[in-house]
N, C-alpha and C positions, 0 to 999 in steps of 0.2 A: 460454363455457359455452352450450349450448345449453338450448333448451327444454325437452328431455326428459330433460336431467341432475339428480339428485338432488343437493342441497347439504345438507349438514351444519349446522346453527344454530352460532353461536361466542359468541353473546350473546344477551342477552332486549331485546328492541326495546321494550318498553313497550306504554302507549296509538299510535298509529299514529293522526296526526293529519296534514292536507292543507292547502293556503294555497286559496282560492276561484280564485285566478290559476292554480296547475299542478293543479288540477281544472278546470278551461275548456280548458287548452292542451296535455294531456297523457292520449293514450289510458291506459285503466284496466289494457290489457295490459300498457301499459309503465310503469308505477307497480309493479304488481305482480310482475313478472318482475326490477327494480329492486331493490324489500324483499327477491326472495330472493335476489340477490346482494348485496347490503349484509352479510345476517345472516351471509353464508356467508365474505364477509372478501373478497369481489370490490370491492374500492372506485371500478371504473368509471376515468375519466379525473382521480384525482389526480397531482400531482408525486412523484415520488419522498420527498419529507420528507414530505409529506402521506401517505404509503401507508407510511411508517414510524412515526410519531407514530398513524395507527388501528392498527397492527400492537400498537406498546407498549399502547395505551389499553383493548385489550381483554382484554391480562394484567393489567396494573396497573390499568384504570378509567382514567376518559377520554371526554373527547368523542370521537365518531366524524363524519367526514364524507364522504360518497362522491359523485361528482360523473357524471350520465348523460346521455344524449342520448335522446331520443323517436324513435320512428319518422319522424318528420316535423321532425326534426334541433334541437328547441328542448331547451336546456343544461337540466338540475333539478339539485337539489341533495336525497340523504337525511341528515338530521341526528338519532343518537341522542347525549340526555343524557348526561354521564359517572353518572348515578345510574341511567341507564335506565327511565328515569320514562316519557321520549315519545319516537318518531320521529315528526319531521316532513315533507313531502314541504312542497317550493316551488323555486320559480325564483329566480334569483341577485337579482333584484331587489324579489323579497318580502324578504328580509333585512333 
């Protein structure tokens, strides 16, 4: 997807919260170019199970988890609630 493509929302992301660690390590561009492929059902670099388990979770409810890379190549992690309460932005080892 490029930049200048419009995505379609597929869910409500909540509050949109960040870990201090992938605010230090991760430009703002790519945080945010990130949330809108998340909302849009792009899940970034999961496994196949993983891109089927967000697929069911956003008809039926469900954790979602979509996994990206920074311009400057460091792995993040977005995480929405199955309530849709929060997305989170952090690194695999904020978890």
């Amino acid at each position: 997807m490029s930049a200048n493509t419009e995505s379609i929302a597929r869910f409500r992301l909540g509050r949109i919260v960040a870990t201090p660690n992938a605010l230090n390590h991760i430009p703002n561009d790519d945080i945010l170019f990130a949330i809108q492929r998340h909302q849009a059902g792009e899940w970034g670099e999961v496994d196949d199970h993983d891109r089927q388990a967000n697929d069911c979770a956003v008809v039926h409810g469900g954790r979602l988890v979509s996994v990206y890379y920074s311009v400057t190549r460091v792995k993040f992690w977005l995480i929405t609630e199955a309530d849709r309460s929060v997305t989170t932005v952090l690194l695999p080892e904020d978890y």
